[in-house]
MARBA-151954 format. One record per residue (C-alpha): y, z, x; residue in three letters. Coordinates in steps of 0.5 Angstrom, whole numbers, plus 500, padded with zeros to 3 digits. Layout:
% MARBA-151954
<<Y,Z,X>,Ala> ...
% end
This chain:
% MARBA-151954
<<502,436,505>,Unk> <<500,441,510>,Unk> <<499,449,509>,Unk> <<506,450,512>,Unk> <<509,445,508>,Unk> <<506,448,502>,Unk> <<508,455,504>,Unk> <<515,453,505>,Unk> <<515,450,498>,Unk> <<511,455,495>,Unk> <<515,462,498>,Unk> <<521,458,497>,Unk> <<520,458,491>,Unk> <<519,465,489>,Unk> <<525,467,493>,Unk> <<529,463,490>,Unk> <<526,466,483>,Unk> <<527,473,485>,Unk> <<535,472,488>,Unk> <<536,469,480>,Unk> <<533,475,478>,Unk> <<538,479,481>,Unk> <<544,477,480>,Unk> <<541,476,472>,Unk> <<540,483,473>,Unk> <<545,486,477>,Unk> <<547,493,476>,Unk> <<554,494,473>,Unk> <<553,503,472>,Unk> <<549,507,476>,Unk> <<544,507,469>,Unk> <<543,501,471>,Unk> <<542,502,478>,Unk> <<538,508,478>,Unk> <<534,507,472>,Unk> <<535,501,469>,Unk> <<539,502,463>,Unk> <<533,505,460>,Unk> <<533,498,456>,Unk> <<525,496,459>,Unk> <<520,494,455>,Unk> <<513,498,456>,Unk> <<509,491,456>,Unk> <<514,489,462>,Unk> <<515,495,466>,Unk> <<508,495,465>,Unk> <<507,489,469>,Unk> <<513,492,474>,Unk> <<510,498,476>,Unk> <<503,495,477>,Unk> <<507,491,482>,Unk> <<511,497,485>,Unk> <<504,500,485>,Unk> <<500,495,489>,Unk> <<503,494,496>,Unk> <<502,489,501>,Unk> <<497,496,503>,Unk> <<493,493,497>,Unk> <<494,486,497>,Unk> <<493,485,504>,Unk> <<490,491,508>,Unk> <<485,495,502>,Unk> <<480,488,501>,Unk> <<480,487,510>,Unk> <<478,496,510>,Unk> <<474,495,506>,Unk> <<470,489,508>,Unk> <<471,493,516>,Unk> <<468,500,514>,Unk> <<464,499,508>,Unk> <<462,504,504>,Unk> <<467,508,507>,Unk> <<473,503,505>,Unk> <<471,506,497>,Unk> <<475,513,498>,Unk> <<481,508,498>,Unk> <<479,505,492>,Unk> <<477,512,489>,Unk> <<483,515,491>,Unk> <<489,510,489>,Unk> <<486,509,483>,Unk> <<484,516,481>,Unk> <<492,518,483>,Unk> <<494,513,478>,Unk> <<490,516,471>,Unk> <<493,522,474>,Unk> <<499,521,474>,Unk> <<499,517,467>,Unk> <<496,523,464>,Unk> <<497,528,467>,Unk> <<505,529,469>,Unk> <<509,522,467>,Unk> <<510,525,460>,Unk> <<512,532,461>,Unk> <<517,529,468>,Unk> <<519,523,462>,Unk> <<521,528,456>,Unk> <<524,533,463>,Unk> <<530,528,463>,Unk> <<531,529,470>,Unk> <<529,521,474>,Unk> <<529,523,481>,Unk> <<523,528,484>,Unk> <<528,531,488>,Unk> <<532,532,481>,Unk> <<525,535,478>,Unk> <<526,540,484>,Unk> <<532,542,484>,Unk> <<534,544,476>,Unk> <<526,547,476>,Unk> <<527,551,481>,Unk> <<535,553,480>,Unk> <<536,551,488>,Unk> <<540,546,490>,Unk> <<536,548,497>,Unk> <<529,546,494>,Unk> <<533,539,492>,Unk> <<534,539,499>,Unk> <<528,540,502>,Unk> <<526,536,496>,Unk> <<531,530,499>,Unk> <<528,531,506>,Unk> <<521,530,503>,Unk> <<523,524,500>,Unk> <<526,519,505>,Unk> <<520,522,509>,Unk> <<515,520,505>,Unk> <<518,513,503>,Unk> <<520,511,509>,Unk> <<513,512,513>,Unk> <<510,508,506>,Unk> <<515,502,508>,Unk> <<514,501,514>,Unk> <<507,499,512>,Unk> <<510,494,507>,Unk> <<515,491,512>,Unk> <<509,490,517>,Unk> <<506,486,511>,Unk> <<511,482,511>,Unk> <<512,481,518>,Unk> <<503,479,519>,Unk> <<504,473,513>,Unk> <<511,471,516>,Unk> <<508,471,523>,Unk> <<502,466,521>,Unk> <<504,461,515>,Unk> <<511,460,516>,Unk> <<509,461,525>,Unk> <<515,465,526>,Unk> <<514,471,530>,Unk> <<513,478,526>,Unk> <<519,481,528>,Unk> <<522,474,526>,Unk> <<519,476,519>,Unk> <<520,483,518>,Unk> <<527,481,519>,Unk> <<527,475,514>,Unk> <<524,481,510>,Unk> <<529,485,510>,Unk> <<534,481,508>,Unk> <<532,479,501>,Unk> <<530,486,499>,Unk> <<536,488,502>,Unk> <<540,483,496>,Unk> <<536,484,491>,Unk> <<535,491,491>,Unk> <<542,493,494>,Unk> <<545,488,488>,Unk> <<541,489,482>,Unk> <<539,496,483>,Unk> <<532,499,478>,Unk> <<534,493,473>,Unk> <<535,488,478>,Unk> <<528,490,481>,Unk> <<524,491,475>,Unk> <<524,484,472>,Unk> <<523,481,480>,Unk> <<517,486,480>,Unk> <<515,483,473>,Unk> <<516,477,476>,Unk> <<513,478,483>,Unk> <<506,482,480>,Unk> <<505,475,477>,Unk> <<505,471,483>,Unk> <<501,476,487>,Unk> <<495,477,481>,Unk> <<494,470,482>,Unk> <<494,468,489>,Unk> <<490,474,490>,Unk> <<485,472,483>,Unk> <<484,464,485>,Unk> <<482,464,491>,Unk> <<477,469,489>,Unk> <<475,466,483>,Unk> <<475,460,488>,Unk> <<470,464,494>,Unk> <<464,467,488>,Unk> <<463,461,486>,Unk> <<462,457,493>,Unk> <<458,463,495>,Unk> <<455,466,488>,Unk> <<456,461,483>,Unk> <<459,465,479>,Unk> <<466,465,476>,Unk> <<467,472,476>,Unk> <<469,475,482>,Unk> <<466,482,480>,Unk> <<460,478,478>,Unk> <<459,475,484>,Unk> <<460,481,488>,Unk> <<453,484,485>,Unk> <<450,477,484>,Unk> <<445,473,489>,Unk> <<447,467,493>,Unk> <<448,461,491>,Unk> <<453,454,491>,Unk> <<456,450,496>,Unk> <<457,456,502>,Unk> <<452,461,499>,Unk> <<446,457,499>,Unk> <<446,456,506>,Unk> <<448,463,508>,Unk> <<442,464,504>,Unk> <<438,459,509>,Unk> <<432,458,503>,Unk> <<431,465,501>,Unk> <<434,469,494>,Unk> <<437,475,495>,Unk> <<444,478,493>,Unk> <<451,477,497>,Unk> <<450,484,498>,Unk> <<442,485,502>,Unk> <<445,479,506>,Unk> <<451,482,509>,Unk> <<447,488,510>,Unk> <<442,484,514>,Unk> <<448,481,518>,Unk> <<451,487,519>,Unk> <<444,490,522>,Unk> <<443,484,526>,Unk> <<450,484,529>,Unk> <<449,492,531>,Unk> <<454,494,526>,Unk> <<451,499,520>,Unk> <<449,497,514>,Unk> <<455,495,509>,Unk> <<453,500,504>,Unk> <<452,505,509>,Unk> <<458,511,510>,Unk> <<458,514,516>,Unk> <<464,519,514>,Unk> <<463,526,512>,Unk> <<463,528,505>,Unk> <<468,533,506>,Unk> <<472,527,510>,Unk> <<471,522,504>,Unk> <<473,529,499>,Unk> <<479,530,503>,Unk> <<482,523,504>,Unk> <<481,521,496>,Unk> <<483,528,495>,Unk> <<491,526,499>,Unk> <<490,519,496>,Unk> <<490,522,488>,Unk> <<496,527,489>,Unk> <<499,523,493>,Unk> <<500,518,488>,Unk> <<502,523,483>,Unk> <<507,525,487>,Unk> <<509,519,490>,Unk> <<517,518,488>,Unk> <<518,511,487>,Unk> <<513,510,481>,Unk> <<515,516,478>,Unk> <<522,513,476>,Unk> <<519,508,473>,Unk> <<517,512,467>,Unk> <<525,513,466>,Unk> <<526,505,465>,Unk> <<524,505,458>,Unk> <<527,508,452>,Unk> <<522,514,449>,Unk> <<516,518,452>,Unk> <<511,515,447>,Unk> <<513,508,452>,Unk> <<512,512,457>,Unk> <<505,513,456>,Unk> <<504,506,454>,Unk> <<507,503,459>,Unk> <<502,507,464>,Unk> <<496,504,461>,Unk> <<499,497,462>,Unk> <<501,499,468>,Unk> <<493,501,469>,Unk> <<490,495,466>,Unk> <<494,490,470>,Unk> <<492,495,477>,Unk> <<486,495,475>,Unk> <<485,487,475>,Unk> <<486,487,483>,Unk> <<482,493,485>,Unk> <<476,491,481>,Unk> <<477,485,485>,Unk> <<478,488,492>,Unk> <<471,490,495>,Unk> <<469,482,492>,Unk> <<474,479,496>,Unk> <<472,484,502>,Unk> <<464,482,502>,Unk> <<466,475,501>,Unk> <<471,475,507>,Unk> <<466,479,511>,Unk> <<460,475,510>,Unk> <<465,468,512>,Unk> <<468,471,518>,Unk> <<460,473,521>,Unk> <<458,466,519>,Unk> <<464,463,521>,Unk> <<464,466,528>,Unk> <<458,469,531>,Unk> <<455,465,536>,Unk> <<460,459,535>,Unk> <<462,456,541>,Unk> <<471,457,543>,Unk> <<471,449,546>,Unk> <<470,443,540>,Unk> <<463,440,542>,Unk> <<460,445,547>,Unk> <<455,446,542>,Unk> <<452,446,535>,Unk> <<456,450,532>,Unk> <<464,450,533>,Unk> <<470,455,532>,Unk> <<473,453,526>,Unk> <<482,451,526>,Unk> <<483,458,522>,Unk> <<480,462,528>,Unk> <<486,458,533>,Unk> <<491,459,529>,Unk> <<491,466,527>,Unk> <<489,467,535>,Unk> <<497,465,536>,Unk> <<499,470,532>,Unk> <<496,475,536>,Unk> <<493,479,531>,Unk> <<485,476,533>,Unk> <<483,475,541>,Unk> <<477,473,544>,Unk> <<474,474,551>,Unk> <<468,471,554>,Unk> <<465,477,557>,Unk> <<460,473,559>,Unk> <<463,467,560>,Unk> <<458,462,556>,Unk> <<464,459,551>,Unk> <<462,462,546>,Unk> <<464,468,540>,Unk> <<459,474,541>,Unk> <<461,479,535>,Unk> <<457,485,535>,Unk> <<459,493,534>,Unk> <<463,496,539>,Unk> <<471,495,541>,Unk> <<472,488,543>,Unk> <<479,491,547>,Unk> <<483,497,550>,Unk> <<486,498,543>,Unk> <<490,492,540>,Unk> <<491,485,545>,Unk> <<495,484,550>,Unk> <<496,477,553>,Unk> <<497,474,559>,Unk> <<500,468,561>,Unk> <<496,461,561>,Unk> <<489,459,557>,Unk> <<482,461,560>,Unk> <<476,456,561>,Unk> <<475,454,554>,Unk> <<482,453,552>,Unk> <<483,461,549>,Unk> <<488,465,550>,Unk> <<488,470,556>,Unk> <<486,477,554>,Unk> <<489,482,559>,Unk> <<486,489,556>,Unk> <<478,487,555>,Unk> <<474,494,554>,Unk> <<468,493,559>,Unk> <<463,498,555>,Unk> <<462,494,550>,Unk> <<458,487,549>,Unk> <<463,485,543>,Unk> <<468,480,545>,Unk> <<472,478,539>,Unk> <<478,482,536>,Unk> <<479,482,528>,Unk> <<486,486,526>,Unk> <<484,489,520>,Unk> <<490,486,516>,Unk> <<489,479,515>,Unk> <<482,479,512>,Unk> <<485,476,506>,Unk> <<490,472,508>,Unk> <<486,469,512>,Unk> <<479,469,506>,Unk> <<482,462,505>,Unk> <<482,459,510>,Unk> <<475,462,512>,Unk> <<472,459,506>,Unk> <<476,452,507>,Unk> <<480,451,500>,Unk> <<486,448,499>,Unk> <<492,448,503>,Unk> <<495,450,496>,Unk> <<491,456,495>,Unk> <<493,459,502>,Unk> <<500,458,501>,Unk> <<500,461,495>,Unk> <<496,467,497>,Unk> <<502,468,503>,Unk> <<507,468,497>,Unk> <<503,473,494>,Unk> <<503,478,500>,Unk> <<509,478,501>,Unk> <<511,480,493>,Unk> <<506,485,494>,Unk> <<510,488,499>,Unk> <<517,486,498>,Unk> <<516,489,491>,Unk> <<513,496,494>,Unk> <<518,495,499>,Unk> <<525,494,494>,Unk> <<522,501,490>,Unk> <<522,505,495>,Unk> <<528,504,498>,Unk> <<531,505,491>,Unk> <<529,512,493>,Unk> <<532,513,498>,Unk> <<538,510,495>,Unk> <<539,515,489>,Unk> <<536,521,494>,Unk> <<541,520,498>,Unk> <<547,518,493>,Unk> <<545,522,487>,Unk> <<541,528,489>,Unk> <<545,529,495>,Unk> <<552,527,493>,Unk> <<553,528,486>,Unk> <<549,534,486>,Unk> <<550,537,491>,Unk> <<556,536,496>,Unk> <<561,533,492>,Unk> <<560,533,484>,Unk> <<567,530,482>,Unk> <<565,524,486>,Unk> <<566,518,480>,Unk> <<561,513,477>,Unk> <<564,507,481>,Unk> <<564,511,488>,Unk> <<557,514,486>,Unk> <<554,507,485>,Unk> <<558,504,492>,Unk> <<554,510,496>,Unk> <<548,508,493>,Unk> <<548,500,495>,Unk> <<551,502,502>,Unk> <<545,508,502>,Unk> <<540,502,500>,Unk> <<543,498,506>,Unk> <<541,502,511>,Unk> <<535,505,508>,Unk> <<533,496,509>,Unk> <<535,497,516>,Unk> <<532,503,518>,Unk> <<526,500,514>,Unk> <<525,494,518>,Unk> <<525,498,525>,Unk> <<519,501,522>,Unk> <<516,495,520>,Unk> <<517,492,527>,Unk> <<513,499,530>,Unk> <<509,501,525>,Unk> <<504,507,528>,Unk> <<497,503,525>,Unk> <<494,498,519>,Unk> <<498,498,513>,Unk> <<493,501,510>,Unk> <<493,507,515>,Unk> <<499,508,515>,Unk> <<500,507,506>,Unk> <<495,512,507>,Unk> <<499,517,512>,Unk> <<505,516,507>,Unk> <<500,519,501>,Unk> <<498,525,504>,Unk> <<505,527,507>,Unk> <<507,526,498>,Unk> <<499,530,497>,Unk> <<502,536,501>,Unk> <<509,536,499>,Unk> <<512,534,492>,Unk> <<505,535,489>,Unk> <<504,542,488>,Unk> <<511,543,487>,Unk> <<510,538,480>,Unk> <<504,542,478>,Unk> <<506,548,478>,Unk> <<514,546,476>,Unk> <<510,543,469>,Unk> <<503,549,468>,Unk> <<507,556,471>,Unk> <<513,559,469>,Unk> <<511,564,475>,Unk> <<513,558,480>,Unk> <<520,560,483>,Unk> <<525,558,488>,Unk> <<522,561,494>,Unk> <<515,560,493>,Unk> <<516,552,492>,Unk> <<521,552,497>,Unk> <<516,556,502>,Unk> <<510,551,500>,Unk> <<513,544,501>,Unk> <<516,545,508>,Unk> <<509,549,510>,Unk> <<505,543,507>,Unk> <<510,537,510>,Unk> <<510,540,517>,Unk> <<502,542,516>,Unk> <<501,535,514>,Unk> <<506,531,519>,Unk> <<504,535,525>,Unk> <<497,534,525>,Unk> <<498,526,523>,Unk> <<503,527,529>,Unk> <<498,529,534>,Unk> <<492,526,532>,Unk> <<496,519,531>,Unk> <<501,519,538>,Unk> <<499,525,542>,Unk> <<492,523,544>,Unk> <<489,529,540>,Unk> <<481,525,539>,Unk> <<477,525,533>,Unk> <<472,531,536>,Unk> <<478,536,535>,Unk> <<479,534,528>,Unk> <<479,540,524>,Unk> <<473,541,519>,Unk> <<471,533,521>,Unk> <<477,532,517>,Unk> <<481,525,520>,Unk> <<489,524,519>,Unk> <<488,520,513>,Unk> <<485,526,509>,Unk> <<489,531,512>,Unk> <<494,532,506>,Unk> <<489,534,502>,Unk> <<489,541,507>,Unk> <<496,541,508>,Unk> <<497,540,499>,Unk> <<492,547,499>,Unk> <<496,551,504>,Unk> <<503,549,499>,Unk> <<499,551,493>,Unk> <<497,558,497>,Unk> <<504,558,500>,Unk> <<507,557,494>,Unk> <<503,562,489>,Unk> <<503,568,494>,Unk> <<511,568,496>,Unk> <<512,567,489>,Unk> <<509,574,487>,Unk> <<513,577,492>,Unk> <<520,575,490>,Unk> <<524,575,484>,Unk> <<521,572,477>,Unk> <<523,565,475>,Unk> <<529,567,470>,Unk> <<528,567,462>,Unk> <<531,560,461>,Unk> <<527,556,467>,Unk> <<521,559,463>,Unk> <<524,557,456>,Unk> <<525,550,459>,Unk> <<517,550,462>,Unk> <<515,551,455>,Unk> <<519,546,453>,Unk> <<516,541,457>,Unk> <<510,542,455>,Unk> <<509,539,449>,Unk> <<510,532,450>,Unk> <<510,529,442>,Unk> <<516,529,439>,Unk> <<521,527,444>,Unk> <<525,521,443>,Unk> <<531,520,446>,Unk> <<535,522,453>,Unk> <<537,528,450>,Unk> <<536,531,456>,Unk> <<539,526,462>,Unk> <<545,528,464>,Unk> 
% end
């Protein structure tokens, strides 16, 4: 079979899986439907809260950064990982004995304000839904090529099955299809690795390849005669091209301070994977569900720059110097170059016109491919917005690195269809939590809490599935006019989470002293801080030497957390105290061991 046909059968099957799942698990109360009736193993919910955590950010676009920037690319390794201890140690056990499964919920009761539960709602469906956007433009990329419909199409055929399962089953329907879906998307993310390290290294062990000498089929021919590790030659590869040396960085210090800095508060504020700490029945599995949930992480994320160097050093073998045309000369385009130029995320142009692919440093393009009608000379696609200051002639969208990894390396067309299947439950998982958050923010935060508290269980649970309706629509506009990678904007969601629910976590949990109107003061200066800088760097043409300090967008959360920190403590000496039994709560929450039961859920 060839590898649509296998992609069919593969994905299909999946898809099938996740629906049976959902109407298994299909949610009959809003415990169900919020937190799973916190009935979930930690062994499981483990296992779903590393798919909710690893989104098609990780799964897709993390290795294809990584593998374009080098050295640079670790901050997102340093950042979601770092996030992720931190969030395990640091906050879910005091959130989970809290009682309270929403972040807006944390905020409103902490802060006796049904305002600061607003704000907190606002900051909410902000945050999820600029997170989305990057997963439902995942989804589009894998339709786009495996299945060779248009990314728009696919955003659509994306949105319709997370719409079912996560309007039908809600958290339970979602955890077990996440389970479910981290299983898929570990192993199409691991067998073509395991496949890649031994044609170029051989070695069996990704992680060892990575750091190993060059050898096996592939390997020996890069190589050309010499024993040198994968490293030293991409190196070299990268200097000959024009391109800095791969374990070079070019980023500041401060620069890669603060986008790892936004990335770890980000992650431990990020709504959706604090609920997940509420689906199992005690605080002790709580802790342990976060150190499975971290092993499970941690089996991608230490594949990752693996995956990056093997994809860098095929794709420069592969296409440097190749000729476009079949025949035209010793060395050849590959068909994966042809395919993935149709769905218009690579580009070539002849700048000058000598049929073959001249990669080196600089912008190939005027920003991303435009395309005229017709084919060029040698059978290309016609790029209409070529950049004339640069010798290089080839676009490469950062995000198909991984997916395109095994077609680079020639495997088998099952390997490349289980490695769509995979993307797309990487993102369709991230993608189903986090529009359960803007589902309870708005059914349970907003109207339960706030506007109409009589309202019954029954129409609580109708808001919530009608809300999560919405929110998949909405989504998938996003998705189809996303404002950059998926990476970059999974980032850019992390900094508006670092900036806004962080400090308010914190300081709810470690200072009776936080009150109201500091908190309340904070997150609206850090959220507007931060989105307003994101804004102007990113869609008004502020350019990077007008950058403050050096600091880029993706790092600027890390400022706009600070501003809500000083914000947030000054407003709070000059108001009134925190009242006694909002303290008293404080101390309560402190002490983690002890507590065994939903005694405090409402």
């Amino acid at each position: 079979m060839d590898v649509q046909a296998w992609t069919f059968l593969i994905v299909g099957a999946t898809f099938a899986l996740y629906i049976g799942i959902a109407i298994w698990a299909r949610a009959s109360t809003t415990g169900d439907f919020y937190i799973a009736g916190r009935g979930v193993h930690p062994v499981i919910n483990g296992m779903a809260t590393g798919a909710d955590w690893m989104s098609a950010a990780s799964f897709i676009s993390m290795a294809g950064l990584i593998s374009f920037m080098g050295y640079d690319g670790a901050v997102y390794l340093m950042g979601w990982t770092g996030g992720y201890v931190l969030l395990a140690l640091l906050l879910a056990p005091y959130l989970r004995k809290f009682g309270k499964f929403t972040v807006p919920d944390f905020v409103g009761d902490r802060y006796y304000s049904n305002g600061a539960r607003i704000v907190a709602v606002v900051c909410a469906v902000f945050v999820s839904f600029t997170y989305v956007a990057g997963q439902m433009r995942g989804v589009g990329v894998v339709f786009s090529r495996f299945l060779e419909v248009d990314i728009n199409t696919g955003v659509a055929i994306g949105m319709a099955i997370v719409f079912f399962y996560a309007v039908l089953g809600g958290m339970k329907g979602i955890t077990y299809t996440q389970a479910a879906q981290y299983c898929v998307l570990i192993f199409a993310y691991l067998v073509p690795a395991i496949f890649i390290s031994i044609l170029l290294t051989d070695h069996l062990i990704p992680q060892i390849g990575f750091g190993g000498s060059l050898g096996g089929a592939i390997g020996s021919q890069v190589a050309n005669g010499e024993t040198i590790t994968l490293i030293e030659k991409l190196n070299q590869l990268n200097t000959e091209l024009g391109f800095k040396e791969y374990t070079s960085g070019s980023k500041s210090m401060l620069d890669i301070l603060c986008i790892t800095g936004a990335l770890m508060a980000g992650t431990a504020g990020l709504p959706h994977v604090i609920v997940r700490f509420y689906t199992v029945p005690r605080v002790r599995d709580a802790r342990i569900s976060a150190g499975w949930a971290l092993f499970f992480i941690a089996i991608l994320y230490t594949t990752a720059p693996a995956v990056a160097a093997f994809a860098r050093t095929n794709l420069i073998e592969s296409v440097s110097e190749a000729s476009y045309a079949e025949g035209e000369g010793e060395k050849s385009i590959p068909q994966w170059f042809k395919t993935w130029e149709d769905t218009g995320l690579l580009a070539w142009v002849d700048k000058n016109d000598d049929g073959k692919v001249q990669y080196v440093a600089g912008a190939a393009l005027a920003g991303k491919p435009t395309f005229g009608e017709g084919r060029g000379a040698h059978g290309q696609r016609v790029v209409t917005n070529s950049n004339p200051d640069t010798k290089n002639e080839l676009y490469v969208d950062r995000d198909i690195i991984v997916l395109a990894n095994p077609e680079i390396a020639n495997l088998p067309a099952w390997v490349i269809a289980l490695v769509a299947a995979g993307g797309l439950a990487a993102a369709l998982s991230t993608a189903a939590g986090l529009l359960l958050v803007v589902s309870t923010s708005i059914s349970h935060d907003l109207l339960k809490r706030v506007f109409v508290p009589s309202i019954s269980e029954k129409n609580e649970l109708l808001a919530a599935r009608v809300a999560a309706g919405f929110a998949v629509m909405l989504a998938g506009y996003f998705g189809i006019n996303p404002p950059g990678f998926v990476a970059q904007v999974v980032a850019f969601a992390f900094g508006l989470a670092a900036s806004s629910f962080f400090p308010a976590i914190i300081l709810g949990i470690f200072v009776k002293r936080a009150n109201r109107e500091g908190v309340i003061t904070g997150m609206l200066a850090g959220i507007i801080f931060t989105a307003a800088y994101i804004i102007y760097f990113k869609f008004m043409g502020g350019t990077p030497d007008q950058y403050w300090f050096g600091i880029s967008p993706e790092g600027i959360g890390t400022l706009g957390m600070v501003l809500n920190f000083t914000v947030a403590f000054v407003v709070s000496r000059f108001t009134p105290e925190t009242p006694q039994e909002v303290q008293e709560l404080v101390e309560h929450i402190r002490v983690p061991a002890g507590s065994s039961g939903p005694s405090a859920v409402h």
